[in-house]
C-alpha positions as a Markdown table, in Angstrom:
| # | Residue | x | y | z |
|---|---|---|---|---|
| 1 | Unk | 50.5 | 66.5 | 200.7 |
| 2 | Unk | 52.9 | 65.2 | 198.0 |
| 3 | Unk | 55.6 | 62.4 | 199.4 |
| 4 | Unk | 58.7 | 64.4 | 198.7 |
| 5 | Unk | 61.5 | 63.4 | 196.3 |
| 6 | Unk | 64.4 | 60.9 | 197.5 |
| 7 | Unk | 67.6 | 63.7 | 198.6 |
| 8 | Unk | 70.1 | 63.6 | 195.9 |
| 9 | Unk | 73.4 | 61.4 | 196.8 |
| 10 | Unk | 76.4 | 63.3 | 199.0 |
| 11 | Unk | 79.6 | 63.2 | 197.2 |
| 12 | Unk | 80.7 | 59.8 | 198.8 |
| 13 | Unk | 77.8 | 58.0 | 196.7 |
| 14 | Unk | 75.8 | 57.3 | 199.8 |
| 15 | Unk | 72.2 | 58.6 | 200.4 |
| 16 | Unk | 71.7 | 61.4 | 202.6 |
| 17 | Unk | 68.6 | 60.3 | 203.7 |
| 18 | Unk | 69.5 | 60.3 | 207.3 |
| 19 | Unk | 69.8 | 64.2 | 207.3 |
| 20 | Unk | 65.8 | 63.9 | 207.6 |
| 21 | Unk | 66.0 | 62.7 | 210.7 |
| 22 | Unk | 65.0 | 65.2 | 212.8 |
| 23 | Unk | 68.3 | 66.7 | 214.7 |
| 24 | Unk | 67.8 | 65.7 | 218.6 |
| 25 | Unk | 66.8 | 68.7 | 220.3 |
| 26 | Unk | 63.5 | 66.8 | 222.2 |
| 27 | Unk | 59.9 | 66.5 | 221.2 |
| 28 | Unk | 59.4 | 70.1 | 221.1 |
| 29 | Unk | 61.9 | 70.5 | 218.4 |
| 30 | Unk | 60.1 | 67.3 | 216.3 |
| 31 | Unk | 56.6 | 69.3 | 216.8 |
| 32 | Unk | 58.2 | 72.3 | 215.1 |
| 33 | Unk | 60.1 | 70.2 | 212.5 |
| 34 | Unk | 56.8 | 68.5 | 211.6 |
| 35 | Unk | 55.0 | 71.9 | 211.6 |
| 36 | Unk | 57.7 | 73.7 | 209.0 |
| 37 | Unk | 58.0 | 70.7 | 207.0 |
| 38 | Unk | 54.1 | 70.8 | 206.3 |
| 39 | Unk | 53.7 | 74.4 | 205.6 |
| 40 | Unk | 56.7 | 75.1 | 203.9 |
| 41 | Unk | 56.5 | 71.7 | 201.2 |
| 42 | Unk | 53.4 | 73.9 | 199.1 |
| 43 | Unk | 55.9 | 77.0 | 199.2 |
| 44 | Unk | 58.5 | 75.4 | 196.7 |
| 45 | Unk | 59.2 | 71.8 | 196.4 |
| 46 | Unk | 60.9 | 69.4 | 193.8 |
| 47 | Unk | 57.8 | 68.0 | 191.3 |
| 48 | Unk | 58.5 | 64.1 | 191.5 |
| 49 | Unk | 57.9 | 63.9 | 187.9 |
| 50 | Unk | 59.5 | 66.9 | 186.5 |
| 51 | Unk | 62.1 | 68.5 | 188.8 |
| 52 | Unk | 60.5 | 71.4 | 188.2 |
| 53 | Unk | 58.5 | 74.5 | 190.2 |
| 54 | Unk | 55.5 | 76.3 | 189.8 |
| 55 | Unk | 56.2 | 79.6 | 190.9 |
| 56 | Unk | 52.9 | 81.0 | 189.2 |
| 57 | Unk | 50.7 | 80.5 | 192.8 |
| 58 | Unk | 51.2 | 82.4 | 195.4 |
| 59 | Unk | 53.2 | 80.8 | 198.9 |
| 60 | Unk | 50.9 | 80.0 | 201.4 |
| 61 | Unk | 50.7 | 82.7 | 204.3 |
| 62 | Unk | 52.8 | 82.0 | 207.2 |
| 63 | Unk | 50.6 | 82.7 | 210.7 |
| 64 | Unk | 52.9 | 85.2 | 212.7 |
| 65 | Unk | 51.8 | 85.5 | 216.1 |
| 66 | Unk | 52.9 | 88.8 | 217.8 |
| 67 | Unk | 53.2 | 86.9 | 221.2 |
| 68 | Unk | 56.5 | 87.0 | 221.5 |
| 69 | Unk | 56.4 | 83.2 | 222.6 |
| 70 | Unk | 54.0 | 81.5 | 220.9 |
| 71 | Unk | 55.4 | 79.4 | 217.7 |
| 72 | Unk | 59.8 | 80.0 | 218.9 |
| 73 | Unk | 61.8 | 77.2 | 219.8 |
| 74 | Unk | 64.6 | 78.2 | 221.6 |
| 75 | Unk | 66.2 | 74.8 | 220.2 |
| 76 | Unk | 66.0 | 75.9 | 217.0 |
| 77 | Unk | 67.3 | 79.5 | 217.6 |
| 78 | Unk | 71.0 | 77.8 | 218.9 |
| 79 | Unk | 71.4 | 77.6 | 215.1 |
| 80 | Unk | 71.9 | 80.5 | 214.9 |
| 81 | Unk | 75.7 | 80.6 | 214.0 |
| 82 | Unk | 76.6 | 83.9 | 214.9 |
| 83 | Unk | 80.2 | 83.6 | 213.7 |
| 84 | Unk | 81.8 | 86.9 | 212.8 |
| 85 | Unk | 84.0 | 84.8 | 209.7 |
| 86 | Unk | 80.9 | 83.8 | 208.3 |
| 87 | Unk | 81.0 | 84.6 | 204.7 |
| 88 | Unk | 77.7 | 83.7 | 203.8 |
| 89 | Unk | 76.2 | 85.7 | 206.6 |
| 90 | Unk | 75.8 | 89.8 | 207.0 |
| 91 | Unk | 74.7 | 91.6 | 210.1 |
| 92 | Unk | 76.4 | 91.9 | 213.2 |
| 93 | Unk | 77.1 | 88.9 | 214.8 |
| 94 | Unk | 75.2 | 89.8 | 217.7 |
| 95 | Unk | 72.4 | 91.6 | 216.2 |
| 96 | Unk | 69.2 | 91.1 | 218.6 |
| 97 | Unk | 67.5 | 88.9 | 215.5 |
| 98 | Unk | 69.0 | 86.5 | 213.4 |
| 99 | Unk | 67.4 | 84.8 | 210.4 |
| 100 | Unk | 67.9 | 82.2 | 209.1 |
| 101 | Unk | 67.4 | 81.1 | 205.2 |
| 102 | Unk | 67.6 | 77.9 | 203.6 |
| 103 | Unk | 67.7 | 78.2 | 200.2 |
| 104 | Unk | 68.2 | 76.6 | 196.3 |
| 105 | Unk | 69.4 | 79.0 | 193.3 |
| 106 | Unk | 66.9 | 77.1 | 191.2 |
| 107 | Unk | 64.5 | 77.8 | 193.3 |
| 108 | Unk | 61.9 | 80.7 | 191.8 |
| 109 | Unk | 60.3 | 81.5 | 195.2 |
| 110 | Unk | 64.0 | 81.8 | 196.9 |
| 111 | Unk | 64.8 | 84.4 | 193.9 |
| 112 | Unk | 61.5 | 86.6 | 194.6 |
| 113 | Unk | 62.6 | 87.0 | 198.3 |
| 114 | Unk | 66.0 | 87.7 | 197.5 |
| 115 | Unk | 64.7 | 90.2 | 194.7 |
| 116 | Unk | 61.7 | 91.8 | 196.5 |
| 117 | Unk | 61.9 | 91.4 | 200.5 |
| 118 | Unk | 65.6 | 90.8 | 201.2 |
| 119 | Unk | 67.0 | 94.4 | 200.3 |
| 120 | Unk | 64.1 | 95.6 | 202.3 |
| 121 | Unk | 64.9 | 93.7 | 205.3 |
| 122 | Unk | 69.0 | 94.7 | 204.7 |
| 123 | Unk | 67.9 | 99.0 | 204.7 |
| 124 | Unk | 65.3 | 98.2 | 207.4 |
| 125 | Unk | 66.9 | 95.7 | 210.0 |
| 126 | Unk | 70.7 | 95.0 | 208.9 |
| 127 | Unk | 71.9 | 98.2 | 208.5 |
| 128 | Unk | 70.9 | 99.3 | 212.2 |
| 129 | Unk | 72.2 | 96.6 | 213.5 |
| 130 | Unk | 68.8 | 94.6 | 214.6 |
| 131 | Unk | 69.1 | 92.1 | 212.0 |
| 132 | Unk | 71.8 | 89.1 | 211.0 |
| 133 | Unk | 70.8 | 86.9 | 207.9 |
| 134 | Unk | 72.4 | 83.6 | 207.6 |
| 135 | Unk | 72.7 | 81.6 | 204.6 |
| 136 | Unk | 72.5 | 77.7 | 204.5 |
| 137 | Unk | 72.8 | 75.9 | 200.8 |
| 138 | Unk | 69.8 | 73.7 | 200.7 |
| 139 | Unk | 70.2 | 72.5 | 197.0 |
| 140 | Unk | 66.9 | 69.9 | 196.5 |
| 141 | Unk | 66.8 | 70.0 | 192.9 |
| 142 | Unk | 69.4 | 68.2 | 191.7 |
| 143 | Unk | 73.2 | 68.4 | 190.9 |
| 144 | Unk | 72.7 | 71.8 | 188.9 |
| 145 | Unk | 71.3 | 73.2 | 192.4 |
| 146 | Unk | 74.4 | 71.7 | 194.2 |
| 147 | Unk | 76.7 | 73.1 | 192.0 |
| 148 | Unk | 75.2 | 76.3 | 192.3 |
| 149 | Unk | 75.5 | 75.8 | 196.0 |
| 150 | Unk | 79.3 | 75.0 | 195.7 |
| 151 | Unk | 79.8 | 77.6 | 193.7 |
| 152 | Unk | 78.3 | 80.1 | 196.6 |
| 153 | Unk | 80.2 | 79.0 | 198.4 |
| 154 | Unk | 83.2 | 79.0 | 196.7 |
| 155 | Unk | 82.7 | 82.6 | 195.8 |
| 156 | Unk | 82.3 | 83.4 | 199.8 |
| 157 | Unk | 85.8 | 82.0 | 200.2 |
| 158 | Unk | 86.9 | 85.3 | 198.0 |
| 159 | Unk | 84.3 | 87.8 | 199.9 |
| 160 | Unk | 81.9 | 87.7 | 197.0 |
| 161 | Unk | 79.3 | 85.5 | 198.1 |
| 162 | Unk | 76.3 | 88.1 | 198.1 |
| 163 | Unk | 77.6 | 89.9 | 195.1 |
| 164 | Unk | 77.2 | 85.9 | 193.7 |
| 165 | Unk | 73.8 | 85.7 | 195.2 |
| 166 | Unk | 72.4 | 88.8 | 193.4 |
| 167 | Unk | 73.5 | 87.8 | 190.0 |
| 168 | Unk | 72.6 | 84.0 | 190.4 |
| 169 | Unk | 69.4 | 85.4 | 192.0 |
| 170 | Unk | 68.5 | 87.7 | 188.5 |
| 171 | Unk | 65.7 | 88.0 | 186.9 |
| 172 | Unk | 65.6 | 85.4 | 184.1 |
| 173 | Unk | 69.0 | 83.7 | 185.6 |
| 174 | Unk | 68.3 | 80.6 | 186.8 |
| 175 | Unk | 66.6 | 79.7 | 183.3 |
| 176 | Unk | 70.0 | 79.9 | 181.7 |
| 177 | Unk | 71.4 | 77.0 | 184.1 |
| 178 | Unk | 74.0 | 76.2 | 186.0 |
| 179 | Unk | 76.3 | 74.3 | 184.0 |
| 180 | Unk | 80.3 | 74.9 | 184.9 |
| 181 | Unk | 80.6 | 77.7 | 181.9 |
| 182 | Unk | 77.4 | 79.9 | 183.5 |
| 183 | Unk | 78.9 | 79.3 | 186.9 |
| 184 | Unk | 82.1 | 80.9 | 185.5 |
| 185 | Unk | 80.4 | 83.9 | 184.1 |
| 186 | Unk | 78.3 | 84.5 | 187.2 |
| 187 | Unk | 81.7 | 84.3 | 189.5 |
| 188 | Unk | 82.7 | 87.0 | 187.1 |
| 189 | Unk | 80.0 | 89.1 | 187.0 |
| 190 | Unk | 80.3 | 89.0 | 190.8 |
| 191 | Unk | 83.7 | 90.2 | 191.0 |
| 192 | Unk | 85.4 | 87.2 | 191.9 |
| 193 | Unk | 89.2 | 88.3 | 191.3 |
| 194 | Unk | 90.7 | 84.8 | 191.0 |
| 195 | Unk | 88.4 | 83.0 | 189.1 |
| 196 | Unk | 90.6 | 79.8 | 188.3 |
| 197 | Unk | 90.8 | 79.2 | 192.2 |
| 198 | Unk | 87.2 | 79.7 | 192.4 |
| 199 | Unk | 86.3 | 77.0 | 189.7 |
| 200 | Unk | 88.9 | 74.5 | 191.8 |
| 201 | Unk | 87.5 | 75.4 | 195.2 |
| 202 | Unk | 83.5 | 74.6 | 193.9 |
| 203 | Unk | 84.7 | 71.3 | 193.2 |
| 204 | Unk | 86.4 | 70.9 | 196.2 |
| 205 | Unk | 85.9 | 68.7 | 199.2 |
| 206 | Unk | 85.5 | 71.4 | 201.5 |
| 207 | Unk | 82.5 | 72.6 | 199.3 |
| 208 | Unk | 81.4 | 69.4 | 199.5 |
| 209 | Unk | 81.5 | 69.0 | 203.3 |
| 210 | Unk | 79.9 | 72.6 | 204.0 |
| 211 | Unk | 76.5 | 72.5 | 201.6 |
| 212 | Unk | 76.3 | 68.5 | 203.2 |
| 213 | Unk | 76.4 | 70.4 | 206.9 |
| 214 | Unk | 73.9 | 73.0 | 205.6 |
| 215 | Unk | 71.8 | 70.7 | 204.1 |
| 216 | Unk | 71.8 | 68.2 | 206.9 |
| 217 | Unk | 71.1 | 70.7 | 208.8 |
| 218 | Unk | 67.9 | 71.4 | 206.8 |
| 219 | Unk | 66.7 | 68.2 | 206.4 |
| 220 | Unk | 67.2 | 67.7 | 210.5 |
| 221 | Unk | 64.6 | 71.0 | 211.1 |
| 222 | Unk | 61.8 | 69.4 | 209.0 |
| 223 | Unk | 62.5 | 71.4 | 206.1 |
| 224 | Unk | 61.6 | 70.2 | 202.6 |
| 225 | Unk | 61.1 | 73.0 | 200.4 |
| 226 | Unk | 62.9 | 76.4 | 199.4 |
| 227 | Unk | 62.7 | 78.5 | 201.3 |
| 228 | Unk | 62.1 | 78.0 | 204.7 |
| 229 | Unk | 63.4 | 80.2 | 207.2 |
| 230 | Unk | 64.0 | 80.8 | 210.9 |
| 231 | Unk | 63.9 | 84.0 | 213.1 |
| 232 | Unk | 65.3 | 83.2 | 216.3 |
| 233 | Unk | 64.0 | 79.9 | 216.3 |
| 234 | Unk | 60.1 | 80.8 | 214.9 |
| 235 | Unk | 59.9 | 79.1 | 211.7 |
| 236 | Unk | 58.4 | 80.9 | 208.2 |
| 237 | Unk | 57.9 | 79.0 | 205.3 |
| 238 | Unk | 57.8 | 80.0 | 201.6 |
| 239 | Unk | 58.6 | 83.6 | 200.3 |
| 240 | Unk | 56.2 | 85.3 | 202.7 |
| 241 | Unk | 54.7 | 89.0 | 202.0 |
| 242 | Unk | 57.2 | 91.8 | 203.5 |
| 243 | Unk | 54.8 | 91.9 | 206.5 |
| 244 | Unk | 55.2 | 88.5 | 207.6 |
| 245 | Unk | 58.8 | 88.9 | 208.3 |
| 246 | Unk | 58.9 | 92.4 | 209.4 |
| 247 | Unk | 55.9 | 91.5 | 212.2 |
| 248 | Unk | 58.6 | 88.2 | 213.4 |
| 249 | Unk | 61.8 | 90.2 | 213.4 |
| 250 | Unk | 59.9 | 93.3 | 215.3 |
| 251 | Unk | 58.3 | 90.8 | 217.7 |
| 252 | Unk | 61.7 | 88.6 | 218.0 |
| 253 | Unk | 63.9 | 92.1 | 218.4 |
| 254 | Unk | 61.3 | 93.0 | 221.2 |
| 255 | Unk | 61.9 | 89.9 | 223.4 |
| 256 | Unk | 65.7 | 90.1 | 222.8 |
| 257 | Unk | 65.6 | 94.0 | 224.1 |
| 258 | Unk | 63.1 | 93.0 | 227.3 |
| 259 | Unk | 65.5 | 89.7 | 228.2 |
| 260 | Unk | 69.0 | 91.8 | 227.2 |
| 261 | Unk | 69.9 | 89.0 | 224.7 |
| 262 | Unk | 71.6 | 91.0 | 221.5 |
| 263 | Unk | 72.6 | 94.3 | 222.1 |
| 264 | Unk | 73.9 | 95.3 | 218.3 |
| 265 | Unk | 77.1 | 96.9 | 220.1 |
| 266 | Unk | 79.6 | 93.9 | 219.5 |
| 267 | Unk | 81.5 | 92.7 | 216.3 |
| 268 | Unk | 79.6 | 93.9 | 213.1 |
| 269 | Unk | 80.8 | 90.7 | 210.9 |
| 270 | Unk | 80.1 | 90.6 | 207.7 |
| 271 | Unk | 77.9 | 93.2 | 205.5 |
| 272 | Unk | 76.6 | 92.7 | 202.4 |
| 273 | Unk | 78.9 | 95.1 | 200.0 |
């Protein structure tokens, strides 16, 4: 397995390196961390020469067990944020399932889920109320891919972070870039009403401080390529087949109906229009 590249410098100027450091949940959590870094790092990870991704070969399959025990870590499924304000989340906030996605907008694997599986997932799972998808900006690609991140984020701040998401997510979009001037187009093309406060806040320190805490976050889990994903706590690497994810969220919403966790009944949060 390739010796991933160095994580980029946090806005201070100091490496973020110690973000890899598994996040102190036990040695069951650094089994699963170790596990979903090795899988996931074939899915989409930064070339050390180029910077670049092949998205030409297919992700390796992710093994989905349907016993509802085997590969969860109930460690990893407290990251679930379930926060109704969340504005990169949709789903109610106490859907039975919650996944989990940590993405890059450079990323070419990231932009086939969001393109192929995600709307299936949202008409299947989020719009009955099983499923909650939560975002976390994992920019490994350099400071095009933070930026992007920011920007997200930024965009969230007015209520059009998914409507940012689809267009940055386009067929043929991230090959234009993310300089400051595309950022500014796709914030428009998302509807972002005031777009001057929009281009301050992606430069801002609270962007800043929330794509470090998603990324840290990340990097804690094991995670070193795009995307990797948890469903309440079983982690999937790469941009799996529709199967893959429909077989975890069916098994994970089973469990959650036979232990009463999740009943789908509470605060809807966010949704995706």
């Amino acid at each position: 397995m390739p010796t991933p590249t160095s994580p980029s410098k946090n806005s201070s100027g100091s490496s973020s390196s110690s973000a890899r450091k598994p996040l102190l949940y036990g040695a069951v959590v650094v089994l699963a961390a170790g596990l979903l870094g090795f899988v996931s790092y074939r899915a989409t990870a930064p070339d050390s020469g180029s910077g670049s991704v092949d998205t030409s070969a297919s992700a390796p399959a992710a093994e989905v067990s349907t016993d509802p025990e085997e590969g969860v870590y109930p460690e990893l499924a407290k990251l679930a944020r379930r926060d109704a304000g969340d504005k990169l989340a949709q789903g109610r906030a106490d859907a039975p399932v919650v996944l989990i996605e940590y993405a890059d907008f450079k990323c070419g694997y990231c932009g086939k889920f969001a393109r192929d599986t995600e709307p299936e997932l949202i008409e299947k799972y989020v719009e009955n109320g099983t499923l909650r998808i939560e975002w976390r900006n994992f920019p490994i690609f350099g400071e095009e891919s933070e930026a992007a991140a920011r920007a997200a984020w930024a965009a969230g701040q007015q209520d059009r972070f998914w409507q940012f998401h689809e267009a940055a997510y386009a067929e043929g979009a991230k090959e234009k870039g993310f300089g400051k001037d595309r950022l500014k187009a796709l914030a428009q093309q998302a509807g972002v009403k005031d777009v001057d406060r929009f281009m301050t806040d992606l430069d801002g320190s609270a962007a800043r401080a929330a794509v470090s805490k998603d990324q840290e976050q990340a990097y804690g889990i094991g995670a070193t390529s795009t995307p990797s994903f948890l469903i309440n706590g079983r982690p999937i690497a790469g941009a799996q087949p529709m199967e893959a994810f429909t077989q975890a969220i069916e098994t994970a919403a089973e469990k959650a109906k036979s232990t009463g966790a999740g009943t789908g009944t509470g605060n809807a949060g966010n949704s995706a229009k």
